[in-house]
MIKOLMI-311004 format. One line per field, with one value per residue (C-alpha): residue number from 0; residue in one letter; x, z, y. Coordinates in Angstrom, 2 decimals. Each point is the difference from the previous one (the first is absolute). Layout:
// MIKOLMI-311004
n = (NUM;...)
res = (a;...)
X = (X;...)
Z = (Z;...)
Y = (Y;...)
END
This chain:
// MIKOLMI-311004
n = (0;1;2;3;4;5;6;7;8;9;10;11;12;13;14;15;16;17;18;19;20;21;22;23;24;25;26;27;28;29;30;31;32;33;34;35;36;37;38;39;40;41;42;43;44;45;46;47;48;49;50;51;52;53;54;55;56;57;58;59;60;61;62;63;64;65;66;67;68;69;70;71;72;73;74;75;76;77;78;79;80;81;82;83;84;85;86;87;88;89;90;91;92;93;94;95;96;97;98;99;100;101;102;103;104;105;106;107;108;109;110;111;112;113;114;115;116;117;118;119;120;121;122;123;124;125;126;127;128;129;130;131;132;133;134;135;136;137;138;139;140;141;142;143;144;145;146;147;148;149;150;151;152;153;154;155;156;157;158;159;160;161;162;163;164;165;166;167;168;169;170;171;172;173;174;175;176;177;178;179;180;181;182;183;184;185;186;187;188;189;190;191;192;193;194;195;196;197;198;199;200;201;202;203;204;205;206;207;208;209;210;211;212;213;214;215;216;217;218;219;220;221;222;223;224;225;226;227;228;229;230;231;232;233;234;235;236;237;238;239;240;241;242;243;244;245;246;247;248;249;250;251;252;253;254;255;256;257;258;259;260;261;262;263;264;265;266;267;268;269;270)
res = (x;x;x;x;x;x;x;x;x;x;x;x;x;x;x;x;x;x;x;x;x;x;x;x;x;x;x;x;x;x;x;x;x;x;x;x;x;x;x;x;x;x;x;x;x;x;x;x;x;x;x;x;x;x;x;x;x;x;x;x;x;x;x;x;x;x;x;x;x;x;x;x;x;x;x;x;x;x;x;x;x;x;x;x;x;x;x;x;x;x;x;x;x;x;x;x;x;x;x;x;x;x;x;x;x;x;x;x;x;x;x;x;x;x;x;x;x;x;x;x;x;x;x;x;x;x;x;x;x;x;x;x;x;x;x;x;x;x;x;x;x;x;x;x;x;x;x;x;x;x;x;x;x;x;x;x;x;x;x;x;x;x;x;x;x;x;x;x;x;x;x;x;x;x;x;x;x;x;x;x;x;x;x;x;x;x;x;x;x;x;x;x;x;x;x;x;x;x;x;x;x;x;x;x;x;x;x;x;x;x;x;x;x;x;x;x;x;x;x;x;x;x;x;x;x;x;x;x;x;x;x;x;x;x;x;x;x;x;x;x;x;x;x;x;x;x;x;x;x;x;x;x;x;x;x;x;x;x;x;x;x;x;x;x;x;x;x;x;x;x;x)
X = (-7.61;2.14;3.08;1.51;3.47;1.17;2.46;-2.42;-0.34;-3.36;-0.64;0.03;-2.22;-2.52;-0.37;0.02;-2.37;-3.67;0.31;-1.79;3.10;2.90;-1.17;3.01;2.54;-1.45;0.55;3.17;1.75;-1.63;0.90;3.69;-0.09;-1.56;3.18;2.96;-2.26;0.61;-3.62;0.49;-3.31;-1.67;2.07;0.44;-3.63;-1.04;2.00;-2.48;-2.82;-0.60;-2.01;-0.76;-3.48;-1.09;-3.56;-1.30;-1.58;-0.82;0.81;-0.07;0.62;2.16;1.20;2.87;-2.19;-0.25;0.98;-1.07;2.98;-0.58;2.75;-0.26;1.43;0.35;-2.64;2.20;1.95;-2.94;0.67;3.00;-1.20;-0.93;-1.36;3.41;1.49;-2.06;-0.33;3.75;0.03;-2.07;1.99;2.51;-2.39;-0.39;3.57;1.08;-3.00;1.62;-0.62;-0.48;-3.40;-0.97;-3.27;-0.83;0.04;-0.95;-2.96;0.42;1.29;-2.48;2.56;-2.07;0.90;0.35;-3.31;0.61;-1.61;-0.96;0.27;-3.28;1.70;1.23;-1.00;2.15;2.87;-0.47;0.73;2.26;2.15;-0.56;0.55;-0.28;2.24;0.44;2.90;2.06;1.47;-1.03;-3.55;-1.27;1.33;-1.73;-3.36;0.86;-1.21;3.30;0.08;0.76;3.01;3.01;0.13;3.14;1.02;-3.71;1.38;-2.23;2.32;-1.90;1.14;2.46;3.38;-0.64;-0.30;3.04;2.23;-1.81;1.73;3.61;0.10;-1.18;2.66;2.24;-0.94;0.69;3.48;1.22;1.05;-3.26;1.30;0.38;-2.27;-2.86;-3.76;-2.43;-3.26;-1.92;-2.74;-0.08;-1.51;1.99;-0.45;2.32;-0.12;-3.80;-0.82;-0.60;2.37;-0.18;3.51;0.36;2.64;1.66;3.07;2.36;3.63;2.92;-1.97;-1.37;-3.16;-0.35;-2.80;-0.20;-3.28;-0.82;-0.81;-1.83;-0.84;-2.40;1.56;1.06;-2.40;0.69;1.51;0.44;3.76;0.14;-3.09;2.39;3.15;-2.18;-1.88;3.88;1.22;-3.21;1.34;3.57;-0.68;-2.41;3.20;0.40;3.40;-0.53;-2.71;0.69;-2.53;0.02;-1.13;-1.86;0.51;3.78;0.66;-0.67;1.23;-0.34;4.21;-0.75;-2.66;3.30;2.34;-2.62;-0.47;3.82;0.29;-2.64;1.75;3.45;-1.57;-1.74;2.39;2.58;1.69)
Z = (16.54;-1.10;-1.07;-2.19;-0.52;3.40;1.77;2.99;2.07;-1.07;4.60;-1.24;-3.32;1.83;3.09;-2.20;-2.55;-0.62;0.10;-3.28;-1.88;1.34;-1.83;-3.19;3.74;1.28;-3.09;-1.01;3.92;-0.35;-3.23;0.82;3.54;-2.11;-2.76;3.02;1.92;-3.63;-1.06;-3.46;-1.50;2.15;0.18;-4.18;-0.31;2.22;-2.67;-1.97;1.98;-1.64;2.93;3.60;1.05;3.88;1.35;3.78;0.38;3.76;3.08;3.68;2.38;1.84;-2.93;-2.83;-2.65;-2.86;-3.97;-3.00;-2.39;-3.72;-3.13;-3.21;-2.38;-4.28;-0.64;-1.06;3.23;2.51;-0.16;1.16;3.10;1.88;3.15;0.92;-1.09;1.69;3.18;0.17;-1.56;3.25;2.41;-1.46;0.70;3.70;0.48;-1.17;1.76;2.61;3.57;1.47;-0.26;-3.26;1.03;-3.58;-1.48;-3.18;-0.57;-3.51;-2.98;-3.35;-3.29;-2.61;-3.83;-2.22;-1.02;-3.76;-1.36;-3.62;-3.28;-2.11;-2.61;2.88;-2.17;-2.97;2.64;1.30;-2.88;-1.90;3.85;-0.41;-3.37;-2.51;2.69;3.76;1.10;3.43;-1.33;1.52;0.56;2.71;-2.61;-3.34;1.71;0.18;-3.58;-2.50;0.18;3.77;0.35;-2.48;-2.64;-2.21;-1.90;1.13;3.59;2.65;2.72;3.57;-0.59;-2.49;2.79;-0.96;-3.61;-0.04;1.66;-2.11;-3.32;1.54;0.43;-3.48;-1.45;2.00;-1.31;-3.41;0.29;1.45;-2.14;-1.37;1.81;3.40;0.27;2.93;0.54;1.24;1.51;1.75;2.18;0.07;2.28;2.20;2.63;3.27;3.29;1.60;-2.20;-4.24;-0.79;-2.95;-0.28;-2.45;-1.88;-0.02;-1.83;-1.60;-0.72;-0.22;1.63;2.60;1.40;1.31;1.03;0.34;1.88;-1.07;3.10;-1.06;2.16;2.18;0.85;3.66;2.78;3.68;-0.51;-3.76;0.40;2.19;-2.56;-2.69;1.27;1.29;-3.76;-1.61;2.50;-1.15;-3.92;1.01;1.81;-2.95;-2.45;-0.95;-0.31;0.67;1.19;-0.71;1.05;-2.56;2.12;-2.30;1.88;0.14;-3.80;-1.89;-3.49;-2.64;0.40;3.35;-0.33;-2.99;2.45;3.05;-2.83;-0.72;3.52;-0.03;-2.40;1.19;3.51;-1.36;-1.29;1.96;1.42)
Y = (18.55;-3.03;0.88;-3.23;2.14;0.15;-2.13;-0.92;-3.01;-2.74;1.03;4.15;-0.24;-2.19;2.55;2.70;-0.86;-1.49;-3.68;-0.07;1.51;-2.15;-3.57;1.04;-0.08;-2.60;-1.76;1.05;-1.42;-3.15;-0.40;0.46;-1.59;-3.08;0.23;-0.11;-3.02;-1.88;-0.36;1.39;-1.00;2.38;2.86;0.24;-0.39;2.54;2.32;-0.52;1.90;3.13;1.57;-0.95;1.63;-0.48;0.04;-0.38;-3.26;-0.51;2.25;-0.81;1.61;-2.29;-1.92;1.15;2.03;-2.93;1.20;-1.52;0.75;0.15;-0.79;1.21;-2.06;-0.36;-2.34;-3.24;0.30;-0.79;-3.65;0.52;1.52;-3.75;-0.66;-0.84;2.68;2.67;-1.56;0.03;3.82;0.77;-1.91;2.92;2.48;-0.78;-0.28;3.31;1.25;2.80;-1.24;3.83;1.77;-2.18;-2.33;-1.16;-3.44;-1.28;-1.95;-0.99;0.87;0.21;0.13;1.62;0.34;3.36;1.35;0.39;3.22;-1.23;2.43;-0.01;-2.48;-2.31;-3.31;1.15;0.45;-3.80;-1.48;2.25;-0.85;-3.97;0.28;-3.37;-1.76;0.98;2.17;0.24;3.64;2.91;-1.29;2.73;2.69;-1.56;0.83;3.40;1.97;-0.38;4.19;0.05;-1.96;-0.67;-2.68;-1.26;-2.76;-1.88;0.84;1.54;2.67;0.86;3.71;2.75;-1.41;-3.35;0.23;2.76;-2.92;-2.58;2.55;0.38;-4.51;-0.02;2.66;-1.73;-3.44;0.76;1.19;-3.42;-3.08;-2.09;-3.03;1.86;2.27;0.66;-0.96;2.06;-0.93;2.71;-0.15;-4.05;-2.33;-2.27;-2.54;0.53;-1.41;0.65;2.49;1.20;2.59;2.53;1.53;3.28;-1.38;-3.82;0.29;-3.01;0.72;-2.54;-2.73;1.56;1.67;3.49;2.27;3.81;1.50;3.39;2.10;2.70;3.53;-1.11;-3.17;0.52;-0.79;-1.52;-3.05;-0.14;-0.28;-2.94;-1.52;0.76;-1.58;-3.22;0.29;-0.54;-2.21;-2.69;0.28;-0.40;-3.16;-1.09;0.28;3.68;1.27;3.40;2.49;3.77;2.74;3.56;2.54;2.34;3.21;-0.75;-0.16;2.92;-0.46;-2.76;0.44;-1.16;-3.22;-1.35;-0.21;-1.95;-2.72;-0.06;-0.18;-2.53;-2.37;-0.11;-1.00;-2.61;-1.66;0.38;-3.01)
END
């Protein structure tokens, strides 16, 4: 059985496991082997694969046993995925490929968008999300029904830790000066280098841009940590000041989130 929490070698999990269950691995080496060679387009959208699903496509018995490898992907992110882009993404592939007792190549790679399940009153939910004039906030969330994830202030929250964060900025916006105080623009779209990025919160203090990402419980998963760090390296070298990460499971008390965001600030601006 696959174990994702141990510290094993990509050579170990692939001799140890059914090829079929090693493609999130696979992905996750490439991915960073692609980041250190310097081609950043393909490592930062690989992040964006949601799930890696392998299927047998040809077997010889003299020949490497050939894969077709299959990305799952939010549905306005499939352009992204270029010929290009994937071919390089499976150069990766075959060079993080371990050399002993591994005969496997793969043949292609299929990138396939998120099959929405719609509610029964799915056309109300279209155009109560478009709304009179298009938005760029939170658009994945506005298709979910208003009673299963938080609104405020005409502001749509992925979950409860974003819009608790989203409550401690806005306290904390009204207690400074009118002409110096903080913006706040959650979930917003923004263009970066190769790829569309939705940070959880964009925040503008002092003259300058910061983000915080809201990791919630279920965050980690092989590789996520060198995604991250390539994720806020892109919006530093796009202009952003400052990228701070609030590990859910590490603060415990609203006492706790006030003093990240004070935290938060005095980075931001500091000189």
């Amino acid at each position: 059985m696959l174990c994702m929490g141990e510290a094993l070698s990509l050579a170990d999990i692939m001799e140890n496991n059914p090829v079929d269950q090693v493609g999130e691995h696979l992905l996750a080496a490439a991915a960073t082997l692609l980041y250190q060679q310097g081609d950043t387009e393909a490592a930062i959208t690989a992040t964006d694969v949601l799930a890696v699903d392998m299927s047998l496509w040809n077997s010889d018995e003299y020949e490497p046993d050939e894969y077709r490898m299959y990305f799952t992907v939010e549905p306005q992110l499939v352009d992204q995925f270029t010929d290009q882009v994937v071919a390089r993404i499976v150069d990766g592939i075959h060079a993080v490929m371990p050399r002993r007792g591994c005969a496997v190549r793969i043949e292609s790679i299929e990138v396939c968008p998120v099959v929405p399940v719609p509610s029964m009153d799915w056309r109300k939910q279209l155009r109560t999300a478009n709304g009179p004039t298009p938005t760029n906030q939170a658009r994945k969330v506005r298709l979910e029904p208003r009673d299963q994830h938080p609104i405020q202030d005409d502001l749509h929250f992925t979950n409860e830790w974003e819009h608790g964060l989203y409550q401690v900025l806005k306290a904390r916006q009204a207690t400074l000066p009118d002409n110096e105080t903080i913006g706040i623009m959650p979930l917003g779209k923004m263009r970066l280098l190769g790829s569309t990025r939705e940070p959880d919160f964009l925040i503008t203090y002092k003259g300058r841009a910061g983000v915080i990402e809201v990791d919630g419980p279920h965050h980690g998963k092989p590789g996520r940590a060198s995604s991250d760090h390539s994720r806020d390296n892109l919006m530093i070298h796009a202009g952003v000041e400052w990228v701070s990460r609030l590990d859910v499971q590490d603060v415990g008390t609203k006492a706790e989130v006030e003093k990240f965001v004070d935290n938060f600030l005095a980075r931001l601006v500091r000189q």
